[in-house]
VOKOL-829230 format. One record per residue (C-alpha): residue in three letters; chain; residue number from 1; x, y, z. Coordinates in Angstrom, 1 decimal, m for minus. Layout:
<recs>
    r  c    k      xx      yy      zz
  ala  A  NUM       X       Y       Z
...
</recs>
This chain:
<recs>
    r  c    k      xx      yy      zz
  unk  A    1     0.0     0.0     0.0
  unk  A    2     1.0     3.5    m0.9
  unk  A    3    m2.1     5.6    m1.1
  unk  A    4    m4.6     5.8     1.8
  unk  A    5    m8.1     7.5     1.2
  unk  A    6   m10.3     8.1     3.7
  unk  A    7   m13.8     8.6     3.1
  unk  A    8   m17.4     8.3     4.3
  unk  A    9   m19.0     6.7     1.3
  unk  A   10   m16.8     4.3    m0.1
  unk  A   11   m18.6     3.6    m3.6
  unk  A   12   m17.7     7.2    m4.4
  unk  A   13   m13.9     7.1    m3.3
  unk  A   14   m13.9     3.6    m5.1
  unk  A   15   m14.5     5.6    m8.4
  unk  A   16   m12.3     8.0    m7.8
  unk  A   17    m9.9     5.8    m6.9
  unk  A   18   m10.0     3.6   m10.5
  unk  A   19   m10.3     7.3   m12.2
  unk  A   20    m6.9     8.0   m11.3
  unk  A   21    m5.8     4.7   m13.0
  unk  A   22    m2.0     3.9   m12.0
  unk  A   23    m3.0     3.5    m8.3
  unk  A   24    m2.7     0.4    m7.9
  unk  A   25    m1.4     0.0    m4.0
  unk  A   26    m4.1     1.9    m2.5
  unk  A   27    m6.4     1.0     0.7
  unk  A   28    m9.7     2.6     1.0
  unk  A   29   m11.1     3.4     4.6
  unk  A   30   m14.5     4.3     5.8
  unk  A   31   m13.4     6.5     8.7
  unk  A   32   m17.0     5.4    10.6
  unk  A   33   m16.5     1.6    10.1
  unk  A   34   m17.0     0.1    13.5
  unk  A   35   m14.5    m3.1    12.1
  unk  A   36   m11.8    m0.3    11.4
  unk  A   37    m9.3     1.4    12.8
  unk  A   38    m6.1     2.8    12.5
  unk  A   39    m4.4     0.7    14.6
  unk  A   40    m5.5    m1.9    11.6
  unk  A   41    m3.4    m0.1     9.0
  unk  A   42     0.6    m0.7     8.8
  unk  A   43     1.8     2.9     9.2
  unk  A   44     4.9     2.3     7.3
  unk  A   45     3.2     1.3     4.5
  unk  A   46     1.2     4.8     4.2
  unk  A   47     3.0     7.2     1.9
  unk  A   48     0.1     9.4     1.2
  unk  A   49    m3.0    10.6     2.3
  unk  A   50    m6.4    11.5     0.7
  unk  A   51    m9.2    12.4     2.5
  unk  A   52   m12.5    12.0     0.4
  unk  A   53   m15.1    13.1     2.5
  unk  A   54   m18.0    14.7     1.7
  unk  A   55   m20.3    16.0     5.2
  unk  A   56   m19.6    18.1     7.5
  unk  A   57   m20.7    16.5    10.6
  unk  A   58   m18.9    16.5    13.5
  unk  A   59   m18.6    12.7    14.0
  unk  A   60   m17.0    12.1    10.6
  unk  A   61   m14.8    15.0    11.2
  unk  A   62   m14.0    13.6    14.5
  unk  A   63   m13.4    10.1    12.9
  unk  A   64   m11.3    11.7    10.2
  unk  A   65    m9.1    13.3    12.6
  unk  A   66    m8.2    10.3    14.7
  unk  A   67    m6.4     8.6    11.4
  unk  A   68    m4.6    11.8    10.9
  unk  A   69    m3.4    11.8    14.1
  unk  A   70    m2.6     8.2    13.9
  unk  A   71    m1.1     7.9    10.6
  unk  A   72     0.2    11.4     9.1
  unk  A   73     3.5    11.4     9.5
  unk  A   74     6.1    14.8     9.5
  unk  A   75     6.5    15.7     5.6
  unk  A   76     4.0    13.4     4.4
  unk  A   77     1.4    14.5     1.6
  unk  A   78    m2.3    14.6     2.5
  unk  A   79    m4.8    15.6     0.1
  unk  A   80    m8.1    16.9     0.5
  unk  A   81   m10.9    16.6    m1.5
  unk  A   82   m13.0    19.2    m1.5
  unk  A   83   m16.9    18.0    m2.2
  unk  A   84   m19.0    21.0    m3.1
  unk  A   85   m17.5    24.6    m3.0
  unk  A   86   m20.0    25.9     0.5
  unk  A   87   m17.6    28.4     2.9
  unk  A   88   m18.5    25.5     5.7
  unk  A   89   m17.0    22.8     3.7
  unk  A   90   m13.6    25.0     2.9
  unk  A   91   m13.1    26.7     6.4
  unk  A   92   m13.0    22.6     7.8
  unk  A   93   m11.2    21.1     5.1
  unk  A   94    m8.4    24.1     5.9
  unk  A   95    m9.0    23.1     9.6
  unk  A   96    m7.6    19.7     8.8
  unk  A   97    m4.0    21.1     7.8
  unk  A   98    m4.1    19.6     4.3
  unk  A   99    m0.5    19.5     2.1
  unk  A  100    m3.4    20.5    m0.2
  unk  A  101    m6.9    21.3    m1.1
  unk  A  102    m8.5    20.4    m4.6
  unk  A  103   m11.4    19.2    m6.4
  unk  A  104   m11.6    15.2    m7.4
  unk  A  105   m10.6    15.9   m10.9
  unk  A  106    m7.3    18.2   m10.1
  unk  A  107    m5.8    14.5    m8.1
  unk  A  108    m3.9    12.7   m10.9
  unk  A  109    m0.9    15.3   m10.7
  unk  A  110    m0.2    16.1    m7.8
  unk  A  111     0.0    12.1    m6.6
  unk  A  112     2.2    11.3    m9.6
  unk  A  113     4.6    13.9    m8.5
  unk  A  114     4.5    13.1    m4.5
  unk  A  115     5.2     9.4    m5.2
  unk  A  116     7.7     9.5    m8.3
  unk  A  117     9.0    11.2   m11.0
  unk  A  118     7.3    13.5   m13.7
  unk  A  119     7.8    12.0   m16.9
  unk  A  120    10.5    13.3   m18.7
  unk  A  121     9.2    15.9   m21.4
  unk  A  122    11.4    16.4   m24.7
  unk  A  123    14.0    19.0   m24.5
  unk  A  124    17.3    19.7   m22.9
  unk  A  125    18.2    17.0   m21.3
  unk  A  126    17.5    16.8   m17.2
  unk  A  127    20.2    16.4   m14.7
  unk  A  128    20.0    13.5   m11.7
  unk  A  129    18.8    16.6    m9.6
  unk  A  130    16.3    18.0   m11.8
  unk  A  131    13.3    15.9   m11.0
  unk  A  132    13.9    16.3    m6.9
  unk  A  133    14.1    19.5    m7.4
  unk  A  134    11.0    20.3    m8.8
  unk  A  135     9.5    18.0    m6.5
  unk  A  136    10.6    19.9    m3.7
  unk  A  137     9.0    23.1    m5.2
  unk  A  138     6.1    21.5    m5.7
  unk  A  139     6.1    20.7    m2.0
  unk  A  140     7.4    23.7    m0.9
  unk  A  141     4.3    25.8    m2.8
  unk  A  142     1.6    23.0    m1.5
  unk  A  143     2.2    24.1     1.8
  unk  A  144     3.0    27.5     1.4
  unk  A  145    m0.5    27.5     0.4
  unk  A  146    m2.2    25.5     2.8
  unk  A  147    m0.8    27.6     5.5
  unk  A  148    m2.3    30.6     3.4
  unk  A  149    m5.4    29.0     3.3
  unk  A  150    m5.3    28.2     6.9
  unk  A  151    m4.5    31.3     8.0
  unk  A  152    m1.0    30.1     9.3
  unk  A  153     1.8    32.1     9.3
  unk  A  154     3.8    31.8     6.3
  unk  A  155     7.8    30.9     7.4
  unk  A  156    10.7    33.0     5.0
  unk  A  157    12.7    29.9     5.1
  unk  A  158     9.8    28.2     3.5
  unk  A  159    10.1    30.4     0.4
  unk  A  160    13.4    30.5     0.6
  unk  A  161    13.7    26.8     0.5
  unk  A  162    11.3    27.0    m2.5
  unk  A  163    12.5    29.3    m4.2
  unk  A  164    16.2    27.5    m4.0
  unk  A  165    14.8    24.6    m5.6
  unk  A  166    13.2    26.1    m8.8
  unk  A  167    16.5    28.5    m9.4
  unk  A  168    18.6    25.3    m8.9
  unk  A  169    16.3    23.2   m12.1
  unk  A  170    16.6    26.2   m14.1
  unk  A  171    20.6    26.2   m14.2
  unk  A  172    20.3    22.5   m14.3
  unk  A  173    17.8    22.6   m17.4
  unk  A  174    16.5    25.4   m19.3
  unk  A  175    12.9    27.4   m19.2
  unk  A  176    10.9    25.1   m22.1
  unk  A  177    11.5    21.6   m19.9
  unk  A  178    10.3    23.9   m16.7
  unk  A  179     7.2    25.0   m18.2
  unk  A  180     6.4    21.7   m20.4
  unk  A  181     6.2    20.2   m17.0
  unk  A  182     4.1    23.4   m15.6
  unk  A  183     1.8    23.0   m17.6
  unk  A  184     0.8    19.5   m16.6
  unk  A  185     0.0    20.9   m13.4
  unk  A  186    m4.6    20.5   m12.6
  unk  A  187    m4.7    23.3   m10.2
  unk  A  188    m4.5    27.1   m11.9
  unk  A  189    m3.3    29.0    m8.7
  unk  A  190     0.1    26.2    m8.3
  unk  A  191     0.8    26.5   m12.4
  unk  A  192     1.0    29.9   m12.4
  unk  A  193     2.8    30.4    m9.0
  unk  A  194     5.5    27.9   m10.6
  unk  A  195     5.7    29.3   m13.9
  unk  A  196     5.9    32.8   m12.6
  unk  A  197     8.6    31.7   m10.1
  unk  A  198    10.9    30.0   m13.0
  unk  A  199    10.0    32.7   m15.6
  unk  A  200    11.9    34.9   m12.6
  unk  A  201    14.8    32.5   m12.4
  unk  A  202    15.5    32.2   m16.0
  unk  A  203    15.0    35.9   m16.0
  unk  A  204    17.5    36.8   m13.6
  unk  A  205    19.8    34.0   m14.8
  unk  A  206    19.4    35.5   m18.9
  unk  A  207    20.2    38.8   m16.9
  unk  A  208    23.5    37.8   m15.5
  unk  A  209    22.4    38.4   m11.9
  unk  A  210    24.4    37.1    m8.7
  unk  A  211    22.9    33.4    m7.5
  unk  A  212    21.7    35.4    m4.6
  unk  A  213    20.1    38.0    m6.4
  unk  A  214    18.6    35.2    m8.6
  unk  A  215    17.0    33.6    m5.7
  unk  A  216    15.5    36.6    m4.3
  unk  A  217    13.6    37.2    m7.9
  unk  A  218    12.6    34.0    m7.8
  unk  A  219    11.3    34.3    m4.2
  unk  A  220     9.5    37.4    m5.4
  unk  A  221     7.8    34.8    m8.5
  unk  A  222     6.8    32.5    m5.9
  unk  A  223     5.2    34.6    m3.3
  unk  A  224     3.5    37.2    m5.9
  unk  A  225     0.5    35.2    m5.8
  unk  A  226     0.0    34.4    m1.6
  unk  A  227    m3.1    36.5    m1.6
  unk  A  228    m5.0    34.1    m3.8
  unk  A  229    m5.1    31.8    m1.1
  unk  A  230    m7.5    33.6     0.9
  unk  A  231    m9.6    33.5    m2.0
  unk  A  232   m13.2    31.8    m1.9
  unk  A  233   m12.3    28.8    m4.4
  unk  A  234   m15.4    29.3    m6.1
  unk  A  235   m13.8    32.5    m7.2
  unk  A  236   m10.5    31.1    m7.9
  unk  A  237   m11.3    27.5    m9.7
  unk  A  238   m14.5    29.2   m11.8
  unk  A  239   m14.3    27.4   m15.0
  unk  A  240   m15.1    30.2   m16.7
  unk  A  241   m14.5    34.3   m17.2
  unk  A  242   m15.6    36.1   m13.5
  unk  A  243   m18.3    38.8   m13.4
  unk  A  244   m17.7    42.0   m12.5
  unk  A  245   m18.5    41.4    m8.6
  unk  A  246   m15.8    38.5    m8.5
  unk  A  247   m13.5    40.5   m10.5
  unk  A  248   m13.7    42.9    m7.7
  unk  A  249   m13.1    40.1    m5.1
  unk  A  250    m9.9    38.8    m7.0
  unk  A  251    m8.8    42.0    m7.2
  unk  A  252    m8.2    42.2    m3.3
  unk  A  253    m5.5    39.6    m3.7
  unk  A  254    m2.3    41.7    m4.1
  unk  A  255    m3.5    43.7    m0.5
  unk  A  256    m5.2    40.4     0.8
  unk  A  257    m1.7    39.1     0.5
  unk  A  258     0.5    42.3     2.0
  unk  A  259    m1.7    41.9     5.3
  unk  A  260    m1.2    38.2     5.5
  unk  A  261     2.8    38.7     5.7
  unk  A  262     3.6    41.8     7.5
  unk  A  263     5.3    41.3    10.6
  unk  A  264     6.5    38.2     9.7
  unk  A  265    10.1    38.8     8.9
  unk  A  266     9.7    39.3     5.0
  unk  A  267    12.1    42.9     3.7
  unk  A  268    10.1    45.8     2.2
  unk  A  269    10.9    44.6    m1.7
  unk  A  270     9.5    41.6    m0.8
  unk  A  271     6.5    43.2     0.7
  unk  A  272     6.2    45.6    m2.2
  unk  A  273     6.3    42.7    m5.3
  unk  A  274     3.0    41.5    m3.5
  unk  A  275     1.2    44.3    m2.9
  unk  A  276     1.9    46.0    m6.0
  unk  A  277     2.5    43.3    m9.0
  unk  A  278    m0.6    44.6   m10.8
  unk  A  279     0.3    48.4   m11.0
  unk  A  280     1.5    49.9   m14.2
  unk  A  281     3.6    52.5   m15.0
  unk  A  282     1.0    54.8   m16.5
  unk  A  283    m1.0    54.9   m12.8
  unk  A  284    m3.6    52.5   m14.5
  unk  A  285    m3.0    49.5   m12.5
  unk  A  286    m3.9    48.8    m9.0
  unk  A  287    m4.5    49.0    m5.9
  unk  A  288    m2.8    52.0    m4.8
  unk  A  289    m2.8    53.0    m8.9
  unk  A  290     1.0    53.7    m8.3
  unk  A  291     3.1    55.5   m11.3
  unk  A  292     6.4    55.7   m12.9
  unk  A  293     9.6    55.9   m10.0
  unk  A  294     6.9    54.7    m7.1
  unk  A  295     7.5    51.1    m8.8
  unk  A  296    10.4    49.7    m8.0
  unk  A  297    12.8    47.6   m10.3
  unk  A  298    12.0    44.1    m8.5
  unk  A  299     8.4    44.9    m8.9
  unk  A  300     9.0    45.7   m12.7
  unk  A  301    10.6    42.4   m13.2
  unk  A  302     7.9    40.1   m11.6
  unk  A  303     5.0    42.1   m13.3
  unk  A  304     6.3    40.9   m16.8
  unk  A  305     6.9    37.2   m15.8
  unk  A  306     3.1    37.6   m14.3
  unk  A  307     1.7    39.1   m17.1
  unk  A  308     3.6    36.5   m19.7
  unk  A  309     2.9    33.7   m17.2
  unk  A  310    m1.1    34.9   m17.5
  unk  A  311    m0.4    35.3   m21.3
  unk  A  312     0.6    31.6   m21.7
  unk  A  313    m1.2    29.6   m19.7
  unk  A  314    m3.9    27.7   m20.1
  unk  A  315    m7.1    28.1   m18.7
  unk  A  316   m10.5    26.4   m19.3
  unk  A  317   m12.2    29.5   m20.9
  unk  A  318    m9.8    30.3   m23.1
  unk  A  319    m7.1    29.4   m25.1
  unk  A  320    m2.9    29.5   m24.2
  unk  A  321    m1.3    32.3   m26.3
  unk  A  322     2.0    31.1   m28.3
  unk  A  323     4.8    32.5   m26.4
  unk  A  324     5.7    34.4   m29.4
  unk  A  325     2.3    36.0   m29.4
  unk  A  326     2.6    36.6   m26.2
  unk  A  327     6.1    38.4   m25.9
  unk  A  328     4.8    40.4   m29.1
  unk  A  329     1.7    41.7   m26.6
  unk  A  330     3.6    42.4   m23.8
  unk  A  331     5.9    44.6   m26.1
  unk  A  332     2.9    46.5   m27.5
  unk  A  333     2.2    47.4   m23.7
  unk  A  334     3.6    50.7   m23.7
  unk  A  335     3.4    53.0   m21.2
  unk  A  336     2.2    50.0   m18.8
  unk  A  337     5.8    48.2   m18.2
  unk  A  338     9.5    48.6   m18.6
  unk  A  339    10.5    48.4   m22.0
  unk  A  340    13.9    48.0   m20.9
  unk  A  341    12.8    44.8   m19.1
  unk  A  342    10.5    43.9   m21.5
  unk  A  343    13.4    44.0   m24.1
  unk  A  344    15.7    42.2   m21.8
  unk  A  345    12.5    39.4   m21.8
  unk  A  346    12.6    38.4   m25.4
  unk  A  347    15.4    35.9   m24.9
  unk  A  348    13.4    34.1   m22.3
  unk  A  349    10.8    34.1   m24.8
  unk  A  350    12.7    32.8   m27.7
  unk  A  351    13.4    30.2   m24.8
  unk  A  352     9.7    29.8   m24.3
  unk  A  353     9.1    29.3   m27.8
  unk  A  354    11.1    26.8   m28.4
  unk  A  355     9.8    24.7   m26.5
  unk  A  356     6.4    23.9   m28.9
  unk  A  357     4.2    24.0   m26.0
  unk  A  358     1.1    21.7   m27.1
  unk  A  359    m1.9    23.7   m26.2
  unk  A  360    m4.9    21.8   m25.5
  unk  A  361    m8.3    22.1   m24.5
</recs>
């Protein structure tokens, strides 16, 4: 056994289960069967947990916490299902202390890459390090934002750590393996916090920055985005374009975010690239509709690997630009963004280009 799901209808979690068709060493609990416990289940044969439960009453909650307790070991991946997108459901599954919160049909990924390898995608070729190192970004974000979504301070050294990890694969490969492998990502909010973040290293890296200067831009790519965690995830996993009044919501992010992390030992730049990633030079952006000098240079650099990151990924309501396309847009954004930067961006482009991203619908 590998996988252990916990649930409190076991017909459902038994379809879910052959949905996600390479698990084959899996064991499937119903956390209220009087013949079960967890002192049934060989600990050291659990490498991850799912929970799959879908009401809110206490005595399942109860019962689901007593195999946590018994079972979840320090470091080891536990995913929760969410059934059904009500603020009750959310607030408990975040009172659980999931690695990670999804819906059913965002699982496939993120179990492939706790348990083993991503498969190789074509390209430069990838280092003995590449793969662990990814997969420790991967980690790194999943908690970064369950803590978010907790409401759990965030630890520097956990961005730090993250952040280490993705500017490590991108000297040990190049930026079309990192975002072939991005893109295979379910869940919108982790794609686009790991593209941004290795947009940022390759950026720096194409820039001839220090390593340490490197790793602070791509600590800036990572945490851009914290503020989406306190998010409703109706909001945030809509399969389709917002309305005004949502738009509204998701625009509270970048501030949503600043509050969560002040007075938590992260420096002023750092502060500033997540606050104010959405302003523009022209005054048009927001929130504080900052202009011109009031942007500073680390904010300049993570706005264009945001807005390129937005510009190529994929989303179900509409269709991944060609990174080509893309760069050619954000160059015809003047006024808005550095062109300096934006000038300095087309190699990572060309980078991007090359590596024939297969969009798909």
């Amino acid at each position: 056994m590998h996988i252990l799901f916990l649930t409190d209808t076991l017909a459902r979690t038994q379809r879910l289960a052959r949905n996600l068709g390479r698990l084959d060493h899996t064991r499937i609990v119903d956390v209220l069967d009087p013949f079960q416990s967890p002192s049934s289940i060989e600990a050291g044969g659990v490498k991850l947990i799912v929970s799959d439960v879908a009401s809110t009453r206490s005595d399942i909650l109860a019962a689901l916490r007593l195999y946590l307790d018994a079972l979840r070991k320090p470091g080891m991946p536990f995913f929760c299902v969410l059934n059904g997108t009500s603020p009750r459901a959310e607030v408990q599954a975040a009172a659980l202390k999931p690695t990670r919160i999804m819906a059913a049909d965002q699982l496939a990924e993120p179990i492939t890459l706790a348990l083993g390898s991503p498969a190789k995608p074509a390209g430069k070729p990838e280092s003995p390090g590449f793969s662990a190192h990814i997969a420790g970004a991967q980690t790194s974000l999943t908690e970064i934002l369950a803590r978010g979504r907790a409401g759990r301070a965030i630890d520097p050294a956990l961005i730090t750590t993250g952040a280490a990890y993705i500017e490590s694969a991108l000297r040990e490969s190049d930026i079309r393996v990192w975002l072939e492998l991005v893109w295979r990502f379910d869940d919108a909010t982790h794609q686009h916090c790991l593209l941004v973040a290795g947009l940022a290293a390759g950026f720096g890296q194409k820039l001839g920055l220090s390593r340490p200067d490197c790793e602070r831009l791509t600590q800036a790519g990572l945490l851009h985005d914290i503020g989406k965690s306190r998010i409703p995830l109706a909001i945030l996993n809509k399969p389709g374009r917002l309305d005004e009044g949502e738009r509204a919501v998701m625009q509270t992010h970048p501030a949503m975010g600043y509050a969560m992390l002040q007075g938590h030992g992260y420096s002023a730049d750092m502060l500033a690239v997540v606050r104010s990633h959405h302003e523009f030079l022209d005054g048009s952006g927001y929130p504080d509709h900052l202009h011109g000098r009031a942007i500073p240079d680390l904010v300049r650099l993570i706005t264009i690997c945001d807005i390129y990151g937005a510009l190529i990924d994929h989303r179900p309501y509409k269709t991944a630009m060609e990174p080509m396309k893309a760069y050619d847009l954000l160059a015809s954004m003047t006024g808005k963004v550095d062109p300096d930067l934006v000038r300095a961006f087309h190699s990572i482009a060309i980078a991007a280009g090359a590596a024939d991203l297969k969009v798909t619908a």
